[in-house]
C-alpha positions as CSV (number, residue, x, y, z in Angstrom):
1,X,-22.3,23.0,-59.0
2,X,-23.2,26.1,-60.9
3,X,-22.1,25.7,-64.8
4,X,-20.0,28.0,-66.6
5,X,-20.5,28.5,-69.9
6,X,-19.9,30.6,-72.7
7,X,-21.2,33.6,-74.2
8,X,-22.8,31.7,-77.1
9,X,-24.1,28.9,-75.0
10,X,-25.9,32.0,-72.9
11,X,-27.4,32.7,-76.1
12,X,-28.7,29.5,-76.6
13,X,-30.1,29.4,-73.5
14,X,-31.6,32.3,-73.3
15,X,-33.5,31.4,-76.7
16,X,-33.9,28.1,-75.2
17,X,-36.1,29.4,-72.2
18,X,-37.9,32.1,-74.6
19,X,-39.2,29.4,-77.0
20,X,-40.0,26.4,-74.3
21,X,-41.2,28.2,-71.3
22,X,-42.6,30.1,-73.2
23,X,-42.1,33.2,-72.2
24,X,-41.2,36.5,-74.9
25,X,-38.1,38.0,-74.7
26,X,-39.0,41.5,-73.5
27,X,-40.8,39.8,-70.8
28,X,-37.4,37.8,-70.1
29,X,-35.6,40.9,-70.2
30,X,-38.1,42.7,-67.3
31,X,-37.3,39.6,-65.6
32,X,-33.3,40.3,-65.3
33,X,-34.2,43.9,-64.7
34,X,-36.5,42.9,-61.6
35,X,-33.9,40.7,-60.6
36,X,-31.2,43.6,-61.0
37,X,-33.3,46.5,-59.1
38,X,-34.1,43.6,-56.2
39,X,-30.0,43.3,-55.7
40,X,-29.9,46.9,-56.4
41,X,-32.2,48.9,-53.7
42,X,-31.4,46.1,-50.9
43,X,-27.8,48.4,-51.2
44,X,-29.0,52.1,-52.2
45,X,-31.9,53.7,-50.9
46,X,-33.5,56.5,-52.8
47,X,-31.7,59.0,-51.3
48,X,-29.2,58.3,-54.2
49,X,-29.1,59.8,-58.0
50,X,-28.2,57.1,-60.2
51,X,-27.0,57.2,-63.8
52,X,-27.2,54.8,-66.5
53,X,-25.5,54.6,-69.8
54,X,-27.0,52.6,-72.6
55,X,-26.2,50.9,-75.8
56,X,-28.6,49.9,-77.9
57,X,-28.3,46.2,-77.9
58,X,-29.9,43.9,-75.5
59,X,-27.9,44.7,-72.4
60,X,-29.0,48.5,-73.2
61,X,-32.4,47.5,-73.1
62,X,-32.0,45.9,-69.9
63,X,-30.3,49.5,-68.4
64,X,-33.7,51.1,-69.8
65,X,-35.8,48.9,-68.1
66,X,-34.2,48.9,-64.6
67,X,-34.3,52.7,-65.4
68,X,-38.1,52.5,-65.7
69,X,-38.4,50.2,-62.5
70,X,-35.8,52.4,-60.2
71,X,-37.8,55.8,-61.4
72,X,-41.1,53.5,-59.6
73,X,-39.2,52.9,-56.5
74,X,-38.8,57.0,-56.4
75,X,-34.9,57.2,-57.7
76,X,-34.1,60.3,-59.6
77,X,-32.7,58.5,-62.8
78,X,-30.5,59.7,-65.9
79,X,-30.2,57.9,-68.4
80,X,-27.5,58.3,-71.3
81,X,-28.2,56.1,-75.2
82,X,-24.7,56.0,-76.9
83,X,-25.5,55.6,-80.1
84,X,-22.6,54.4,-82.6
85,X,-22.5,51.4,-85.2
86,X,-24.7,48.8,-83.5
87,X,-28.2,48.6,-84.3
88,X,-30.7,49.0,-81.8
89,X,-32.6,45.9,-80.6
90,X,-35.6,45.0,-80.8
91,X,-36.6,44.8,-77.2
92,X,-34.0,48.3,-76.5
93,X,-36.8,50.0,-78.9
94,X,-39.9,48.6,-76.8
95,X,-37.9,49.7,-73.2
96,X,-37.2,53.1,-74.9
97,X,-41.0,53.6,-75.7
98,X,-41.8,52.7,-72.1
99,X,-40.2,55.3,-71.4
100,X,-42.5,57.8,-73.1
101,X,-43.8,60.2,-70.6
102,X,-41.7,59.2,-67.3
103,X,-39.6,62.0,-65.4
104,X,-36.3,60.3,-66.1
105,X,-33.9,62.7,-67.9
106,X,-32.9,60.8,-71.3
107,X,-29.7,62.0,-73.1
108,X,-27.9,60.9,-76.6
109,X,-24.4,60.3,-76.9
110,X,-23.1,60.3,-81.0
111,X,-19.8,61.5,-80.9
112,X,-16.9,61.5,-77.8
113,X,-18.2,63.2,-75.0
114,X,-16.4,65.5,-72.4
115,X,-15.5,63.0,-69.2
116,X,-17.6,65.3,-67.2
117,X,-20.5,63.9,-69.1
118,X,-21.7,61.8,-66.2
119,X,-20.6,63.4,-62.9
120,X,-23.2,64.5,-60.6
121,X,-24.5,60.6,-60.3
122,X,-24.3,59.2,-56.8
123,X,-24.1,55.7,-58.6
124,X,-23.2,55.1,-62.5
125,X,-24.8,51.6,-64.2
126,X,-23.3,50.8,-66.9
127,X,-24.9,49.0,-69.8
128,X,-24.1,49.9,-72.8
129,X,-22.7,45.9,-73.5
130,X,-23.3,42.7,-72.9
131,X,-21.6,39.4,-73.0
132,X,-22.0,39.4,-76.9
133,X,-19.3,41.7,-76.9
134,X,-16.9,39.8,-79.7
135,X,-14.2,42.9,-80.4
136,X,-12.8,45.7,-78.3
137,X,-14.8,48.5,-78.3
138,X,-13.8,52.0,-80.8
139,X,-14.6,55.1,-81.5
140,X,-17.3,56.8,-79.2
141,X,-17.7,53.7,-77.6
142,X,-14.1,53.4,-76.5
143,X,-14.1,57.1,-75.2
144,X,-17.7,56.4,-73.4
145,X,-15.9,53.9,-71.1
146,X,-13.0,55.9,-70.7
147,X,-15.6,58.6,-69.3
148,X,-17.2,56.3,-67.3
149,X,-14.0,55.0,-65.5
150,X,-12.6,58.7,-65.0
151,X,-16.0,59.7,-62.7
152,X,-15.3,59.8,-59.3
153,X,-18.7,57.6,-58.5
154,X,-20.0,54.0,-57.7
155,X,-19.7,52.2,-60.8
156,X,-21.7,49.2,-61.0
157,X,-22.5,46.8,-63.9
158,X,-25.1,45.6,-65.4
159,X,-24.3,41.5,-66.1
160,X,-20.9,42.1,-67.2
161,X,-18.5,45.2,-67.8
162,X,-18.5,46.9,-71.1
163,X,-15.5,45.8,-73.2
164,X,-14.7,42.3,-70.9
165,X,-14.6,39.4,-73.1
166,X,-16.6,36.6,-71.4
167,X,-14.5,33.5,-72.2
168,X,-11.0,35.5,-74.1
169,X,-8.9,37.7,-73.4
170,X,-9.7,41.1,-73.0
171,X,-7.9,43.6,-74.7
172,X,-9.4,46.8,-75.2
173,X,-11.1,49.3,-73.1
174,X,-13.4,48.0,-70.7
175,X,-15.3,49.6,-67.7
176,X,-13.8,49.8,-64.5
177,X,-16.7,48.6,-62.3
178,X,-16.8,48.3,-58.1
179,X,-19.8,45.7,-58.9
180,X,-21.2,43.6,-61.3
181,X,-24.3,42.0,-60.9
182,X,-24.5,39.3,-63.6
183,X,-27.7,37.4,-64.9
184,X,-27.8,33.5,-64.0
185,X,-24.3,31.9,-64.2
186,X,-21.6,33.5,-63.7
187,X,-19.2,34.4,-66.9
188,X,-15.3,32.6,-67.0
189,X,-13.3,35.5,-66.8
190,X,-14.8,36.9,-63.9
191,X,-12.4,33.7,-61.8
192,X,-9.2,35.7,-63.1
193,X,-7.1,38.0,-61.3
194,X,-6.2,40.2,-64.3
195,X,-10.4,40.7,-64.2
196,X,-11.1,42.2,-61.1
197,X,-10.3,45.7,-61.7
198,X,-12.9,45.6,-64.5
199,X,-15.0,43.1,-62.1
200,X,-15.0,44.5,-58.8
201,X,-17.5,41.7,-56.4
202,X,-19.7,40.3,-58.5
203,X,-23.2,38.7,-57.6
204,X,-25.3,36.0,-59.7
205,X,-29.3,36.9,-59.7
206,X,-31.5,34.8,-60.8
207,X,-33.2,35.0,-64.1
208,X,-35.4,31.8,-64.4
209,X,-33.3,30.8,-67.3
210,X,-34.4,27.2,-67.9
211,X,-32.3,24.9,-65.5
212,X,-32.6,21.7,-67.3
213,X,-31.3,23.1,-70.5
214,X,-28.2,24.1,-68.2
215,X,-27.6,20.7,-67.2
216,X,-27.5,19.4,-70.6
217,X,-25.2,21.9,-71.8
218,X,-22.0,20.7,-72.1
219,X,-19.1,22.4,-69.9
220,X,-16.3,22.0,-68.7
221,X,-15.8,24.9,-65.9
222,X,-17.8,25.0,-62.9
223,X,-18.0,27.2,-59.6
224,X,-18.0,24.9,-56.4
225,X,-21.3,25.3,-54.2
226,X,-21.6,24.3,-50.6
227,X,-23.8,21.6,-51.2
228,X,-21.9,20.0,-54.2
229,X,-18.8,19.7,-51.1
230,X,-21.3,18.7,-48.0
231,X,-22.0,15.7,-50.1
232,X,-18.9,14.5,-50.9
233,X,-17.9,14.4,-46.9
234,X,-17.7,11.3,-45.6
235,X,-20.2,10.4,-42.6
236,X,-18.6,8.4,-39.6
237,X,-20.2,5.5,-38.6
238,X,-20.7,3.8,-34.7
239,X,-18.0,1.3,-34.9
240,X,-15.7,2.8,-37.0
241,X,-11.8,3.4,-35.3
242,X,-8.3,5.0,-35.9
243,X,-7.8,2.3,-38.4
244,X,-10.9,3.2,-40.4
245,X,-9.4,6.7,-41.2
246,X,-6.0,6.2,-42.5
247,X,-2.5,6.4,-41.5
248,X,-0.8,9.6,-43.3
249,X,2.7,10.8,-43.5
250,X,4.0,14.1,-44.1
251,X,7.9,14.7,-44.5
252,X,8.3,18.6,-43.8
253,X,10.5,21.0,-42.2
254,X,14.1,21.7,-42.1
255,X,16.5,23.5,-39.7
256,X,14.8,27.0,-39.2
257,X,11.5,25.9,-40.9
258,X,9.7,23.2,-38.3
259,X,6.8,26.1,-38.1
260,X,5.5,24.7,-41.2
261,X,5.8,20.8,-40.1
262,X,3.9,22.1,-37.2
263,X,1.0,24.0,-39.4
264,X,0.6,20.9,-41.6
265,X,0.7,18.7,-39.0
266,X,-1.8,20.4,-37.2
267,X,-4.1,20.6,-39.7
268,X,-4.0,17.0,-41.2
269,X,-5.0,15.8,-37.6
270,X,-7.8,18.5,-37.8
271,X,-8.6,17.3,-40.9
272,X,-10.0,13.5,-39.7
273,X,-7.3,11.5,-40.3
274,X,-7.1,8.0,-38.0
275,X,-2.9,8.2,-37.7
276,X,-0.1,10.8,-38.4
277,X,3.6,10.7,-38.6
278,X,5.2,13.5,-39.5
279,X,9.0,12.5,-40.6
280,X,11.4,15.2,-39.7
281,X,14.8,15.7,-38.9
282,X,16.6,15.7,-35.7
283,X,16.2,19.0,-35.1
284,X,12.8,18.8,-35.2
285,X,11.9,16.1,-32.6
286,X,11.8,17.9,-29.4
287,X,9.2,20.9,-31.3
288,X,6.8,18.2,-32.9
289,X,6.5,15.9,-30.0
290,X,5.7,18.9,-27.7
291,X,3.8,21.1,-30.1
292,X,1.8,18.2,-31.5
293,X,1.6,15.2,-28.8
294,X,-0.9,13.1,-31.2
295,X,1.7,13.0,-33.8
296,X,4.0,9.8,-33.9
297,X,7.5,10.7,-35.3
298,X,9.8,9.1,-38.1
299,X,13.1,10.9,-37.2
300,X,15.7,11.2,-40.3
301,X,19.5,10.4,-39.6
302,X,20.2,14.2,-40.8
303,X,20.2,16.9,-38.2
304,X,18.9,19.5,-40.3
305,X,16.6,18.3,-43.3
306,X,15.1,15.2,-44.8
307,X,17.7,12.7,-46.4
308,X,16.1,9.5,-46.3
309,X,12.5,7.5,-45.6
310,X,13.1,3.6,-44.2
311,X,9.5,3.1,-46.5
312,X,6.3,4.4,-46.5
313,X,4.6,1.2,-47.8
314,X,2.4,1.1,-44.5
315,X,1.3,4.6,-45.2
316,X,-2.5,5.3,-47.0
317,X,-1.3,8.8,-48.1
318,X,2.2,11.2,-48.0
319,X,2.1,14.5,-47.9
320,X,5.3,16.2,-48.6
321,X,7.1,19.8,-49.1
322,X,6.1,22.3,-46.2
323,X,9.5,23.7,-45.0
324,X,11.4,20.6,-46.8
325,X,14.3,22.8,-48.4
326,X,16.3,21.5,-51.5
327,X,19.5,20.2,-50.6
328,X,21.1,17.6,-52.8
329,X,20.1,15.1,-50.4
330,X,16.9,16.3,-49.9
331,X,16.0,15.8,-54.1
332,X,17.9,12.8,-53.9
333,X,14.9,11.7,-51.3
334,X,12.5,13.1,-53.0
335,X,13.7,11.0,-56.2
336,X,13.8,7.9,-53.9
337,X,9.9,8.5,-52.6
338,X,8.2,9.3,-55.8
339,X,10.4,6.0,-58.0
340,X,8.6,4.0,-54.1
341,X,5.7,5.0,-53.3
342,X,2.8,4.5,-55.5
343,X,-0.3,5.8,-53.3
344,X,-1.7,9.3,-53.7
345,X,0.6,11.8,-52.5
346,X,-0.1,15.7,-51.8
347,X,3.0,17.4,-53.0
348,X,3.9,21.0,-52.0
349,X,6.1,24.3,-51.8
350,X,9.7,22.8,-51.6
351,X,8.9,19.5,-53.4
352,X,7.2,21.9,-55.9
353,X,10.4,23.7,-56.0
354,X,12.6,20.8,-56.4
355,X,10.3,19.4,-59.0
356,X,10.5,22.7,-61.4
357,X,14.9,22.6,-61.0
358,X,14.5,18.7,-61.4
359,X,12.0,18.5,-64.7
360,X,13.5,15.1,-65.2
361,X,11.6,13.7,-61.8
362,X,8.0,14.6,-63.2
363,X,7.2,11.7,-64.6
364,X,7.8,9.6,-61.4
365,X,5.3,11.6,-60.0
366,X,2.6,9.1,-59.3
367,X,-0.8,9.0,-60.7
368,X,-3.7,10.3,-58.4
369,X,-1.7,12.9,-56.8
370,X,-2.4,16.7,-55.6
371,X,0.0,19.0,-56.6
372,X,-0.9,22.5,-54.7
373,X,1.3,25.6,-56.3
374,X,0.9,29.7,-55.9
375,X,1.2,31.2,-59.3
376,X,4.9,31.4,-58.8
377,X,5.8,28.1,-58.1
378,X,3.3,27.2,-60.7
379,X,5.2,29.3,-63.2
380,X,8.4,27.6,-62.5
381,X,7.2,23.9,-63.7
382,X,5.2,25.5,-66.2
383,X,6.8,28.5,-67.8
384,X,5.3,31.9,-68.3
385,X,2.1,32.9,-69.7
386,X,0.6,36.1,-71.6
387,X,-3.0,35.4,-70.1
388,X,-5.0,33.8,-67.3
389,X,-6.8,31.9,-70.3
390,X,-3.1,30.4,-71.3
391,X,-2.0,29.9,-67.4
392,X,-5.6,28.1,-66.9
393,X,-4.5,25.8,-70.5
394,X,-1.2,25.2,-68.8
395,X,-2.7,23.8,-65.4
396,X,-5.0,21.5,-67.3
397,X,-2.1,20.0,-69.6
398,X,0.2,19.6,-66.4
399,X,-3.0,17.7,-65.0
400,X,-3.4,15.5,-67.8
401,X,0.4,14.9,-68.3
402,X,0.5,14.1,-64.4
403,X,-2.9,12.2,-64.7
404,X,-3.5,13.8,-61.0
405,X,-4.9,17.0,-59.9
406,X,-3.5,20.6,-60.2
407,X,-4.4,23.5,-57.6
408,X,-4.1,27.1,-58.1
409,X,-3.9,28.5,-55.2
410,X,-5.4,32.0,-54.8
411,X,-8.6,33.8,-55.1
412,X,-10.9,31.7,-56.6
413,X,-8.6,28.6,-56.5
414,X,-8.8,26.3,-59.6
415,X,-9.0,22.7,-59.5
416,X,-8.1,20.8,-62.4
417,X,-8.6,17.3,-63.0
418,X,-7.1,14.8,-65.5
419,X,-10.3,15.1,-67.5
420,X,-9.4,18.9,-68.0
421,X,-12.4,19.7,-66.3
422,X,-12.1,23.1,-64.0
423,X,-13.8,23.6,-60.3
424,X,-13.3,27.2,-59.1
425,X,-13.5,27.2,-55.1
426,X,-15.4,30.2,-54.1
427,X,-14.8,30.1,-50.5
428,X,-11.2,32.3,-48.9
429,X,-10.4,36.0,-48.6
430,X,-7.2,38.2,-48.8
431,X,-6.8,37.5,-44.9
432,X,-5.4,34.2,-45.8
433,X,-2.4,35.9,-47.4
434,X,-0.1,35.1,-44.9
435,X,2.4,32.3,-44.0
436,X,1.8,29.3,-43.5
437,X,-2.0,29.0,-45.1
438,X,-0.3,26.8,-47.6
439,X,1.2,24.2,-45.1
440,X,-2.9,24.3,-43.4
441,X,-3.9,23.2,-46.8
442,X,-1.2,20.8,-47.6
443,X,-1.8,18.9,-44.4
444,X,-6.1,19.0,-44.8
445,X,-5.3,17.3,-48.2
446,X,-3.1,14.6,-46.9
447,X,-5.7,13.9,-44.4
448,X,-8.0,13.8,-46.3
449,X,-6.3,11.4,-49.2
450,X,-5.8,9.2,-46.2
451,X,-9.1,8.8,-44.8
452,X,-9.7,6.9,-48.6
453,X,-11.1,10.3,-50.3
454,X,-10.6,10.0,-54.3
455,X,-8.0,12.2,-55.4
456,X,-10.5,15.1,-56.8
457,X,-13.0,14.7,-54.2
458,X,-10.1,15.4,-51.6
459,X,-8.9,18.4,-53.9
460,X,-12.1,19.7,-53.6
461,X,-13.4,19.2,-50.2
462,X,-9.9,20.0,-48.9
463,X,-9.6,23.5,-51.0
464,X,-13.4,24.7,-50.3
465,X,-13.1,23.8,-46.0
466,X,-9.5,25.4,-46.2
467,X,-11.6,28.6,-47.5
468,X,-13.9,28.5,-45.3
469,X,-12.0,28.3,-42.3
470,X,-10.6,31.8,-43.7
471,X,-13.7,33.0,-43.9
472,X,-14.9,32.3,-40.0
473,X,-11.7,33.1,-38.8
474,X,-11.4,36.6,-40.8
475,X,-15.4,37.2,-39.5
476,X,-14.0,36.6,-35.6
477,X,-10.6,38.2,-35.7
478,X,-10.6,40.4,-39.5
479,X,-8.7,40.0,-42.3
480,X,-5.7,41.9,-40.9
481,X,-4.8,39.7,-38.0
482,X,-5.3,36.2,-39.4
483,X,-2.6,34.1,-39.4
484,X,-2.3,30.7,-40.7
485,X,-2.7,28.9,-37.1
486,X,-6.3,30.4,-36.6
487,X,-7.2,28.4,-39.6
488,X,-6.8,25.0,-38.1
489,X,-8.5,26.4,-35.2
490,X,-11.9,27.1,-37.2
491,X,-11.7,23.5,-39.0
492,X,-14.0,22.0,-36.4
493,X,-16.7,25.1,-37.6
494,X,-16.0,24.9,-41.0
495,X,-16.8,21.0,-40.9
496,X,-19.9,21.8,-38.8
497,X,-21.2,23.9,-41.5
498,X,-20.9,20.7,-44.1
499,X,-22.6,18.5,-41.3
């Protein structure tokens, strides 16, 4: 899994690498420029002018030296030094002398420009900060990135946009970037939806930093990785049957709703699972049995919604929520099945919803369960928040409280453990904004928690295939037209790909 760590710890381990490689820092700085222009002209050709603006820290060095590198690959380059209260750097003065006697146009910045300062660039780097960054910018700093936000060009930066706080919240002026094309590891606060407008897509190039020093770091926030999930699926063996892969229940849909019993239902089948029964109510019979023959019914006494459950004791997971409603009797049920059942459990939409209006039933909640919210429903157990740092502090308190796992469903979904530990899934797309996704992932979860999976192993195996079946089925039919059905059709791909 690829580390994420803080902007002091990348300090560390930058000097870390610099004094046991051994390798000196300018020469670790042409490194991350190398590794910049390589992402760089794979995108542009040299058809385009590109502008670079410049502080005269470290990260201003590094715009210098990609501007020395780009000017050999035959870019016309201009490059802008904003010179204010920081010092320069040592290795910013040695890329500055390499610059001696080069064609690229080099220009000083000491006082608030005009916003017109940089138009004429095809593409505009920006450099002029770096993850050190510890207050919001001022002065001609502040009105530097408001003229680099106000020109009507590609804005791309360089490891991380001037004025975002790496780990904090940002609250200053900060550069408005289509790209960013960090060095290494990727920084916290790139995982947050407040900082993509400043973010844009971001890419990780590698630096060489040293990798064993990263491992010994200590963190707490990781990104997942393909292979970190390909390991954790299980591998089915010759003489293994139904038995051998659990018996799952999911209680879902109401009068109106059975599309989402369906979805789930679907899905958890999809998913591996040995045995499904889907517990519905009367209504819902005639629509399960026909739109999913491998599913075996448990049929309430209530036409309309769930009331009651005989037992689930013979059950090795429950997944409940997807179209459930919140009738009296349905919390009442609810009540009844958490006090009961005391096997891992995926709990979703309505039994979220029932759970935030009932705070009382939170601690029957059973340990080693998934609870899988959108920020709203999230925000109704948890209350509001001012920041994604506070929301991502709440989802790791209701973890530990539940002594389960929380997912945050969304871009960049976060997985929280009991240990507080975070695992960003980097896998979906905006396709997957549509009904019914939810129930998908509610029912690959219960599958999965049935076939034996450990409760974060499911969370995390479940969340990253769920995103990757968005991803093939957005690259066959686009983003526009997906709907949450063509996700359980792309599950057999998406586990062919962790094969």
């Amino acid at each position: 899994m690829l580390k994420i760590i803080t902007a002091q710890q990348t300090k560390a381990l930058d000097a870390h690498t610099i004094a046991h490689e051994p390798i000196a820092s300018i020469d670790l700085m042409e490194r991350a420029c190398r590794a910049f222009v390589t992402w760089f002209t794979q995108r542009f050709d040299n058809s385009h002018t590109v502008g670079i603006v410049c502080g005269t820290g470290n990260n201003g060095g590094d715009g210098l030296g990609i501007a020395r590198l780009l000017q050999g690959w035959n870019y016309a380059v201009t490059v802008w030094i904003v010179r204010g209260s920081v010092a320069e750097s040592n290795d910013f003065k040695t890329n500055l002398e390499r610059l001696k006697n080069t064609r690229i146009k080099i220009l000083e910045i000491t006082e608030a420009p005009e916003c017109s300062v940089f138009a004429g660039s095809d593409v505009l780097l920006d450099a002029v900060f770096g993850s050190g960054l510890s207050r919001p910018p001022e002065g001609v700093y502040e009105r530097v990135i408001t003229c680099i936000n106000a020109t009507a060009t590609r804005r791309i930066a360089v490891d991380i946009p001037s004025g975002l706080m790496a780990d904090q919240p940002t609250t200053g002026a900060c550069v408005e970037a289509h790209a960013t094309v960090t060095f290494q590891l990727p920084k916290l606060s790139f995982l947050f939806p407040s900082s993509h407008r400043f973010v844009g897509d971001w890419a990780v190039v590698d630096i060489g930093l040293n990798k064993n020093f990263i491992r010994e770091l200590p963190g707490d926030h990781f990104l997942l990785q393909q292979k970190d999930v390909r390991k954790q699926v299980k591998k089915r063996s010759t003489f293994d049957h139904k038995g051998t892969y659990g018996h799952a229940l999911l209680v879902a849909g109401a009068r109106g709703k059975m599309g989402a019993a369906v979805l789930s239902s679907r899905a958890a089948l999809r998913s591996g699972v040995g045995l499904l029964t889907v517990h519905v109510p009367q209504t819902g019979v005639d629509i399960l049995q026909t739109a999913v023959p491998e599913a075996m019914l448990s049929i309430d006494a209530h036409s309309d919604f769930y009331t009651a459950l005989e037992t689930a004791d013979r059950f090795t997971a429950v997944g409940i929520g997807p179209g459930l409603g919140k009738s009296p009797e349905t919390v009442k049920a609810l009540k009844k099945l958490l006090e009961n059942f005391q096997h891992p459990m995926v709990l979703d939409a309505d039994s979220l919803n029932i759970l935030a209006e009932n705070r009382e039933l939170l601690h029957l909640v059973p340990p080693g369960c998934i609870l899988t919210p959108h920020p709203k429903e999230f925000e109704r157990i948890v209350g509001s928040w001012q920041t994604d740092f506070e929301r991502l502090q709440k989802q790791k308190q209701l973890a530990a409280q539940l002594n389960g796992v929380v997912v945050l469903k969304g871009a960049y979904s976060s997985i929280v453990g009991p240990d507080g530990k975070v695992y960003f899934n980097p896998t979906g797309n905006p396709g997957m904004a549509t009904g019914g996704s939810g129930d998908v992932l509610t029912g690959i979860l219960t599958g999965l928690l049935a076939q034996g999976y450990a409760t974060l192993a499911a969370a995390q195996v479940g969340v990253y295939l769920h995103g990757l079946t968005g991803d093939l089925a957005a690259g066959e039919k686009g983003m526009n037209s997906l709907i949450a059905s063509d996700l359980i059709d792309f599950l057999p791909e998406a586990y062919r790909r962790l094969g």
